[in-house]
N, C-alpha and C positions, 0 to 999 in steps of 0.2 A: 512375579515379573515386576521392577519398576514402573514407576507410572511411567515414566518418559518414555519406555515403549510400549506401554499399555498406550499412550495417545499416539504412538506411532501406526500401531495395528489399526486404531478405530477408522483410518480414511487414508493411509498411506501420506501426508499433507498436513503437518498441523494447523496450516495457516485455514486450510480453505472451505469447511463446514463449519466452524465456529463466526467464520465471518458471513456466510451465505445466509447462518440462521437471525444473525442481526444487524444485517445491511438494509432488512426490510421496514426499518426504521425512520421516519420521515423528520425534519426538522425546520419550525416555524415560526420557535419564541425566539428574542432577541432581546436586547436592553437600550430603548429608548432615550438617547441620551444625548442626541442632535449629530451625533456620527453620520444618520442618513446625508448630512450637505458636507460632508467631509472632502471628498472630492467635487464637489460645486455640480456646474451644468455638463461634465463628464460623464455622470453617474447617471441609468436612464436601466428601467428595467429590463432585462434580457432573459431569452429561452434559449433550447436551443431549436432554433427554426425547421432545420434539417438535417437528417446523418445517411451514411452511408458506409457499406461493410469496406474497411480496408485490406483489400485480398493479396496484395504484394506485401504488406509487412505480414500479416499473418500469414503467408506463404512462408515468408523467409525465416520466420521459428519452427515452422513444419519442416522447412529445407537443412537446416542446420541440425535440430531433435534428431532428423530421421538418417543424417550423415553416418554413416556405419565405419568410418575408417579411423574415428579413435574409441576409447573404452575408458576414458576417466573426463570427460565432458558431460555438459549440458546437451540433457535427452527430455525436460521436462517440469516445470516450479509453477511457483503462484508468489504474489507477493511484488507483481510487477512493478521497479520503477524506474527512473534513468535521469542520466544527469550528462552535456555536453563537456567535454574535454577541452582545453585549450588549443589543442591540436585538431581540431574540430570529430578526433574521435567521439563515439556514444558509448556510456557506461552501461551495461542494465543490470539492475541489483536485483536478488531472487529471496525469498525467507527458503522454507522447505523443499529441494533438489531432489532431483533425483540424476543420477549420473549413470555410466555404462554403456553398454554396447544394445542399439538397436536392431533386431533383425525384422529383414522385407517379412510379409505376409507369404503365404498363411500366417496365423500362429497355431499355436500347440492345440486347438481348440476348433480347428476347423476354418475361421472369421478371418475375413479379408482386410487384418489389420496391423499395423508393422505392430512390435509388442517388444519389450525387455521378460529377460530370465527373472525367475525370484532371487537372485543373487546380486540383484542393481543396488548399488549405494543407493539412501537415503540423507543426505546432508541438509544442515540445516541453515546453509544460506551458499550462494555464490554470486560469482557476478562474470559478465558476459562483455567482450568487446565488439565492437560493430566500429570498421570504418567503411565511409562513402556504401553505405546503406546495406552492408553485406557483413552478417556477423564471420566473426574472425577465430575465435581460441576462446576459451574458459579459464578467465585464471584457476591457480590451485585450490582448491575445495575442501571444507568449508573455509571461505575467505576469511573468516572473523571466526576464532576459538570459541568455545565454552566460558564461560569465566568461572566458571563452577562446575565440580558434579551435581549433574541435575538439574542445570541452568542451561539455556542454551539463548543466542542471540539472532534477531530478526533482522533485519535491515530495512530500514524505510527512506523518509527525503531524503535527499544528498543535493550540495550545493558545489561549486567552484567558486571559493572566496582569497582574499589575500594572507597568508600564513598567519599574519597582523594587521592593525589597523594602520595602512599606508605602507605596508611592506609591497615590493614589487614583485615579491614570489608568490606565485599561487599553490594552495593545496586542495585537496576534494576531503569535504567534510561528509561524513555518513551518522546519519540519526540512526541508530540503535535501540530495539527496544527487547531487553529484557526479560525472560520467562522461566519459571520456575517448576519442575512437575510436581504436581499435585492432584490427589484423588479426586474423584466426581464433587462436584458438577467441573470441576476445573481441568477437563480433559486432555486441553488446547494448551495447557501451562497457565499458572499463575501471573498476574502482572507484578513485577519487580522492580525494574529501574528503567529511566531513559539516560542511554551513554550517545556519545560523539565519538566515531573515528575519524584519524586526521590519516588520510593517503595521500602518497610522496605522487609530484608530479619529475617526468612524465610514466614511471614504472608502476605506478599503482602499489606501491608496497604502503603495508601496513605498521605507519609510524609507532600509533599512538591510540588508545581509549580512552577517554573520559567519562566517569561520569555525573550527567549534572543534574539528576535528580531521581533521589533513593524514594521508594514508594514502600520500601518495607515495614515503617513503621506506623502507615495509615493501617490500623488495625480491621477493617471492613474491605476486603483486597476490590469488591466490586466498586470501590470508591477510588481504586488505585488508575491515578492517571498516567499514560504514556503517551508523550508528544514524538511527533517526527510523520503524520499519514500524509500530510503533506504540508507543504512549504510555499511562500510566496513574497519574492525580494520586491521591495518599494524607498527609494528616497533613503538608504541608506541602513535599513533594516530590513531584516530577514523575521516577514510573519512564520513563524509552526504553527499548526495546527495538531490538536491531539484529540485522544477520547477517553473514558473509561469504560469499565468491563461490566457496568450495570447488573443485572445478573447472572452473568459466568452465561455458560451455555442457552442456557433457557430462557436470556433479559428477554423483552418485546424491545426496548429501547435502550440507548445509551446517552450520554453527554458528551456533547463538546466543549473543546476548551482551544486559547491562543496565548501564546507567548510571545517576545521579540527578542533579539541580540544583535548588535550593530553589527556591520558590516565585519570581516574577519574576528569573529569574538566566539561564535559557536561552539570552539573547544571549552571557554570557559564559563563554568558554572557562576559566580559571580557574576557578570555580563547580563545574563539570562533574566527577564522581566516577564511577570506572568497579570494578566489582566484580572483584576479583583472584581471585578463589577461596578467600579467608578474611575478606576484611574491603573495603571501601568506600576508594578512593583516587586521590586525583589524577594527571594525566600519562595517556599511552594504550598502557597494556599491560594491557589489560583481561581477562579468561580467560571462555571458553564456558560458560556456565551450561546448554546443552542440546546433546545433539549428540556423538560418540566420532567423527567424521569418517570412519567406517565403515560401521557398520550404522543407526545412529540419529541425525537430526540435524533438521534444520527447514530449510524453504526461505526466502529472502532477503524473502518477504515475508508477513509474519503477522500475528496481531492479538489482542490480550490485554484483558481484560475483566474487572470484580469484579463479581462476584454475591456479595452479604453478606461476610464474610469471606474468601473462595474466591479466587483467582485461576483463570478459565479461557481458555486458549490456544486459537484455533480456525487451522486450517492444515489442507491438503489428507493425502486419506491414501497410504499407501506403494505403491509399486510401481504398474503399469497402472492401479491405481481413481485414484492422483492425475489424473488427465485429467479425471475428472466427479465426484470423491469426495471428501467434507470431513469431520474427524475433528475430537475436543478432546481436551485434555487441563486437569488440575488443579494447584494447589499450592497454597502457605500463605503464601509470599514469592514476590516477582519472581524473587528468586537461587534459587528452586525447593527441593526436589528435585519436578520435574515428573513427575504420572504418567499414565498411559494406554499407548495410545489408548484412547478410551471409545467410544461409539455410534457409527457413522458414518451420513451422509448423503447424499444426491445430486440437488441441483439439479437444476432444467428446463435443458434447452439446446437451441440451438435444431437442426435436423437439420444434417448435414453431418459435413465430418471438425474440429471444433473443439474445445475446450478450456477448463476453467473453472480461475482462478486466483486468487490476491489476497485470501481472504478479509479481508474489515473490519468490526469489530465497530461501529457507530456509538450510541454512549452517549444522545447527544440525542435522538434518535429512540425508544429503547427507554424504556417504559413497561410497567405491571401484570405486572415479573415474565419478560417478555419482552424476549430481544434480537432488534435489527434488523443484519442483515447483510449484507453489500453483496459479491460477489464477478464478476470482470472474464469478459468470454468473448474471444476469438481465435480465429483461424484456426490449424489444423496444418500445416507446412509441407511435410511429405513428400510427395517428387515435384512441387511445385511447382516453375517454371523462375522466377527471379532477378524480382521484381517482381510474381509471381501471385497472391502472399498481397494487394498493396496494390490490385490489381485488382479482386478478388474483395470486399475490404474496402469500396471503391467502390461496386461493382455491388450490393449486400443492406449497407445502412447498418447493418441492426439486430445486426449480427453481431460489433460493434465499441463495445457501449455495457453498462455495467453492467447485474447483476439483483438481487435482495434477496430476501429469504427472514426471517422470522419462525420467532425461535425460542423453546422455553419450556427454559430449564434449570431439574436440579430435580436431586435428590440420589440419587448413585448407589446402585443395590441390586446 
């Protein structure tokens, strides 16, 4: 059997055990280097004060998933993230889909839960329209090809930038990252490259891929960096944020890393400036702005957010609470020095042996003061026999689709 369906079989989801087991990673070195007054008397430590379960949007992925009147739509993903439209539609972009027809409960099993046949697509990225808060249609799946046998591509940030620098056409830029199948420990795929797709406005069709940074040749793959988990535009630059794959299935921790590209430049690899640890520069040897690949580090997928001056980081927190527990930290620049943990939190989940991951801060959606946050749930694998986890994912659809949570950050005491 290929690997790439041998990590199909292990969870139904490539994205979403690999990421549960080292989201549990906390992050708290930084680099000292007067960035803390970078934004001046703006900047002031922040938690998040308070949250609360958002039951209308999570409704409305349950309402759509469990829609029964098409057979080649979104029934189910992880990999959560979203990007406003010009036309003020919302984009939401997916890594591993599932597609097909959901039928009401029973299922086959007795359980009082809507469930898909074993015959549902498995794709490995889509994207979802939503206007005026009401998802709409599925574009055509998977949105973005293979680039290879044996490759397959993820989808991460996405921005609405200018086609060019000063051009008056806008395009939807989509960070890409890269995977390769590959045997154990590398279940999830290998890390490969980070590409840029450029989508035509307003039809969403897929112009163009680039890519602006090849990791094949970093000979230690758990070294291999992919930028795009999240994004964060300032003053005419667009901060990425990325990580590495520390080690593969099994890390305890991972790295962080930041990059920049001026305002409509994203498509191009030359643009691209990656922070060395003293200064901002081109080419890709970029240095971990979070993380001693030890004790402290960040998992491969996180998500960063301004609150006034503030930069806050939201990412699961350390040891056994990464499974249901979500932590933030602060800083003053993207190149940090980050501090925390602050408050932690703990989503609803739903019963069973699962796992919540992926935290996503989504900017369009948050208003008065308040972020909307979006993070993935999964199946645990242990003890599971080779295909159980995608079984299981079938038989209870809901166990397989984003939740949101409502938060108020407010200034640490």
């Amino acid at each position: 059997m290929p690997a790439d369906a041998r990590a199909r079989q292990r969870t139904g989801a490539g994205v979403g055990l690999l990421l549960a087991l080292v989201l549990g990673a906390v992050l708290l070195t930084g680099r000292p280097d007067g960035d803390d007054r970078q934004n001046g008397a703006d900047c002031i430590p922040h938690t998040a004060a308070s949250w609360s379960t958002d039951h209308p949007l999570t409704a409305e992925f349950a309402r759509y998933g469990d829609d029964a009147t098409r057979t080649d739509d979104w029934t189910g993903g992880d990999g959560t993230h979203s990007v406003r439209l010009p036309d003020g539609r919302l984009l939401w972009l997916f890594s591993d889909t599932y597609l097909g027809q959901v039928h009401n409960p029973p299922n086959p099993v007795g359980e009082s839960y809507a469930w898909r046949d074993a015959t549902a697509p498995l794709v490995r990225n889509s994207a979802v329209v939503m206007d005026d808060g009401r998802l709409q249609y599925t574009l055509p799946s998977p949105l973005f090809a293979d680039p290879a046998p044996g490759q397959w591509r993820w989808p991460v940030a996405a921005r609405v930038e200018p086609r060019s620098p000063g051009s008056s056409e806008q395009v939807v830029r989509v960070l890409l990252w890269v995977r390769t199948a590959a045997p154990v420990p590398w279940i999830y795929g290998m890390p490969t490259a980070t590409e840029v797709a450029t989508l035509s406005l307003p039809d969403l069709r897929v112009e163009s891929v680039v890519k602006v940074l090849d990791q094949q040749l970093v000979p230690d793959p758990s070294r291999r960096v992919l930028f795009g988990t999240t994004l964060v535009e300032k003053e005419g630059w667009t901060y990425v944020f990325g990580g590495d794959d520390g080690q593969a299935a099994s890390r305890p921790v991972s790295s962080a890393y930041v990059a920049r590209v001026p305002d409509g430049r994203l498509g191009e690899p030359a643009a691209w400036e990656y922070w060395n640890g003293s200064r901002w520069a081109p080419g890709a040897r970029p240095r971990a702005v979070l993380g001693d690949g030890q004790r402290t580090g960040v998992g491969s997928a996180f998500s960063v957010a301004r609150t006034g001056g503030t930069y806050m980081l939201f990412t699961m927190a350390a040891g056994a609470e990464g499974l249901t527990t979500m932590t933030s930290y602060w800083a003053c620049s993207p190149t940090g020095p980050w501090h925390g943990p602050t408050k932690n939190f703990s989503p609803s989940l739903p019963l069973g042996q699962v796992a919540a991951y992926n935290p996503q801060v989504h900017p369009e959606l948050s208003r008065g003061g308040r972020l909307v946050l979006s993070y993935d749930v999964n199946l645990l694998e242990s003890g599971q026999p080779p295909g159980g986890g995608a079984a299981q994912l079938n038989r209870n659809v809901s166990l397989y689709r984003p939740r949101f949570v409502t938060l108020r950050p407010a200034a640490e005491r």
